[in-house]
C-alpha positions in Angstrom: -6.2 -45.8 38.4 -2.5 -44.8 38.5 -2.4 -46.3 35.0 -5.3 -44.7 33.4 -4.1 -41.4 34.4 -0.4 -42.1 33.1 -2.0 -42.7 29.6 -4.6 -39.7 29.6 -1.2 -37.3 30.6 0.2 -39.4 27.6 -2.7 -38.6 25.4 -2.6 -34.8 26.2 1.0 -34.8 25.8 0.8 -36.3 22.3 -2.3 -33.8 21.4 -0.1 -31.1 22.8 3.0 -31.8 20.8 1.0 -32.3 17.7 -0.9 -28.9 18.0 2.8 -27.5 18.5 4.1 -29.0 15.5 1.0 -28.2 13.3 1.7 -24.2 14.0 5.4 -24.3 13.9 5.1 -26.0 10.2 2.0 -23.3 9.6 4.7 -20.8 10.7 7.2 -21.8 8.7 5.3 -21.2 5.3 7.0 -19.7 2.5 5.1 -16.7 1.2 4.7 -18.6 -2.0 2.9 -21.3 -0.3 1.0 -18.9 1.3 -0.2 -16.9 -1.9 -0.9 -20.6 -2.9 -3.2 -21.3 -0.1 -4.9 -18.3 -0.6 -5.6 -18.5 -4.6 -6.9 -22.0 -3.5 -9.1 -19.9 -1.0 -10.3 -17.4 -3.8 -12.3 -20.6 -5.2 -13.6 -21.8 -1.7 -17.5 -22.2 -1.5 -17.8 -20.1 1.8 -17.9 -16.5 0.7 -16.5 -15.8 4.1 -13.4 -18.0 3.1 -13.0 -16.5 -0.5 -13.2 -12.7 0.9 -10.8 -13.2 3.3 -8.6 -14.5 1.2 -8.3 -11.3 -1.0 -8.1 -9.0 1.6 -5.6 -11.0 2.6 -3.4 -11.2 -0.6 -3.9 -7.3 -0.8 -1.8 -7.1 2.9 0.7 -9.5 1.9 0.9 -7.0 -1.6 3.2 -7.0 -4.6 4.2 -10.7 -3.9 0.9 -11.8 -5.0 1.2 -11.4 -8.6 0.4 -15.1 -9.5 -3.0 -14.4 -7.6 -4.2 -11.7 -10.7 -5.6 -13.9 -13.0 -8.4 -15.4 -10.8 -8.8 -12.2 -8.5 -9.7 -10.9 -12.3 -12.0 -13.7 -12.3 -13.7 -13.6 -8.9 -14.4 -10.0 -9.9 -15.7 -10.4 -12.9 -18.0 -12.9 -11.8 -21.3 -11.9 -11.3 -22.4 -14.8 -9.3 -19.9 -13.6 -6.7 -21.3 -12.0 -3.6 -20.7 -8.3 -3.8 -19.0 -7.6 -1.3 -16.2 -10.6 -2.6 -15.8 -9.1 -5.8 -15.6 -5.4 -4.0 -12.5 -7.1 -1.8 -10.9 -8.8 -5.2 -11.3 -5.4 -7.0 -9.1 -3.4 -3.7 -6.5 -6.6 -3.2 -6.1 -5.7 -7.0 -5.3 -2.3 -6.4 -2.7 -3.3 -3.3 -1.1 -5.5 -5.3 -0.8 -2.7 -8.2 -2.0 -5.1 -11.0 -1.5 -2.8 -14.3 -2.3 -5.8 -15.9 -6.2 -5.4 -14.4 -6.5 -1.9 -15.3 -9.1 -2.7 -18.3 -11.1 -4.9 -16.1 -11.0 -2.5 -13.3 -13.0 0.2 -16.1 -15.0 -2.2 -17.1 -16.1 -2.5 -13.8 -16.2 1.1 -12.7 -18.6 1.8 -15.5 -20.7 -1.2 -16.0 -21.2 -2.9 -12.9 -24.4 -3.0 -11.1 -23.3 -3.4 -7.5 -22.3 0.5 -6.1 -19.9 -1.5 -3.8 -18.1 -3.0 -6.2 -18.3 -0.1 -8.6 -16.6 1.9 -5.3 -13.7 -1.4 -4.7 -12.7 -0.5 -8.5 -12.4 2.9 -8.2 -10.2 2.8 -5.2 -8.0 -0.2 -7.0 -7.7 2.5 -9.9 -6.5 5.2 -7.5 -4.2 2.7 -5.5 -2.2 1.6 -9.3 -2.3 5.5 -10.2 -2.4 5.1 -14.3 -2.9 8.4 -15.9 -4.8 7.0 -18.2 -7.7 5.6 -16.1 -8.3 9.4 -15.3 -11.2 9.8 -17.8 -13.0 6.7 -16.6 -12.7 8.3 -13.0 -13.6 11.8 -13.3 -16.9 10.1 -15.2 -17.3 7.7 -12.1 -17.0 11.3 -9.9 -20.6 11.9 -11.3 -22.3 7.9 -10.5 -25.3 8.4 -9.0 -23.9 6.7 -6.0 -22.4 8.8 -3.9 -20.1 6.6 -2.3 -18.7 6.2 -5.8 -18.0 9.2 -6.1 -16.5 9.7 -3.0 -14.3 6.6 -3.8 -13.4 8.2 -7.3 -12.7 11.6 -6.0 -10.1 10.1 -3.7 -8.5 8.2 -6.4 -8.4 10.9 -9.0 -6.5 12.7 -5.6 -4.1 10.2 -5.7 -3.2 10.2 -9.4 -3.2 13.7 -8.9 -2.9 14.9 -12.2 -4.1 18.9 -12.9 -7.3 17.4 -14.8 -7.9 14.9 -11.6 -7.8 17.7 -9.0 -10.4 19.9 -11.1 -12.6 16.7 -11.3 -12.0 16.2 -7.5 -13.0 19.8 -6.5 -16.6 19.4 -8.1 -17.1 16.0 -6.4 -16.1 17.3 -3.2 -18.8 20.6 -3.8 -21.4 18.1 -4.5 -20.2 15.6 -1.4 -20.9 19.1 0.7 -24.7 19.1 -0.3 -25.0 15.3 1.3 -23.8 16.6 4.1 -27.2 18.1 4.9 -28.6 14.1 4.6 -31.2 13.2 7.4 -29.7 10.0 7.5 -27.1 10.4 10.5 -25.3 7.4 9.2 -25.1 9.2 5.4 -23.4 12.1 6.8 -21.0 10.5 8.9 -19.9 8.1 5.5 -19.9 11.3 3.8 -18.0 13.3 6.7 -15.2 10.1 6.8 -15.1 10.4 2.7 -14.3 13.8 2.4 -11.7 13.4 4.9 -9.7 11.2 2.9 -9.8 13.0 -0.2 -9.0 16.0 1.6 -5.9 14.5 3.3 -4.9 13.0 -0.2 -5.2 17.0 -1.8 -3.6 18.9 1.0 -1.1 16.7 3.1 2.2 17.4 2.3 
């Protein structure tokens, strides 16, 4: 008895000590090994997996540059899950990928998934190129509103004269929403104007 109880103190030991040594080597990671876990993610089968994995390069930020090329992709992809591509189109954004700024349009003004349409429009506001001003003020008028809310906010953060003038009409028309008899619309709606209006009048 004595015996079989030395080896099962062994045996946790040993599980112990491994589980210790698996998290100080997780822990000791280099960020570039990290980005290159989560690229490998980005391709995962789980959707789960793959959308945790951008939102994750998007907090880790402009150290992610070598992850661009297939966040481009997973956005671009159709057979995506929405609200994947949505996550690859704001990680974009956080990571300030100028280089993504034509797929980022594309996206703004083509795709058919309001969600994503909203992801690029925020990416847009978070790289701030003047030039992506046109595409915005026309994604201020999508049918969605949340798009608009989302392009109202970005064209706040470019903040060019032309931006704010687009982002005054959107934020009339926001108002009208507000009378929605969907509690849960005017509360989104409510939250949305409160970020464009602390993007237009924080100091």
């Amino acid at each position: 008895m004595n015996n079989l109880k030395g080896v099962l103190r062994l045996t946790t030991t040993m599980f112990l000590f491994v589980g210790l040594v698996g998290i100080w080597m997780g822990g000791c990671q280099t960020q570039e090994q990290k980005v290159e876990r989560l690229i490998r993610q980005l391709q995962d089968q789980d959707p789960n997996v793959r959308g945790n994995a951008a939102i994750t390069l998007g907090s880790i930020g402009s150290g992610t540059k070598d992850a661009v090329p297939v966040l481009i992709q997973v956005l671009q992809d159709q057979d995506t899950e929405g609200f994947v591509r949505e996550n690859a189109a704001i990680t974009l954004g956080e990571i300030g990928a100028r280089d993504a700024v034509h797929t980022l349009i594309q996206t703004l003004q083509n795709d058919q998934d309001a969600e994503v349409r909203k992801g690029a429009a925020l990416a847009l506001g978070s790289i701030g190129v003047r030039d992506t001003v046109p595409a915005l003020i026309q994604a201020s008028k999508d049918q969605e509103w949340r798009v608009r809310g989302s392009a109202a906010y970005a064209l706040g953060r470019i903040g060019t004269p032309e931006a704010i003038r687009a982002v005054e009409d959107v934020v009339s028309a926001l108002v009208q929403i507000l009378k929605d008899q969907d509690s849960d619309v005017r509360a989104n709606v409510a939250e949305a104007l409160g970020m464009v209006g602390e993007m237009l009048y924080l100091p």
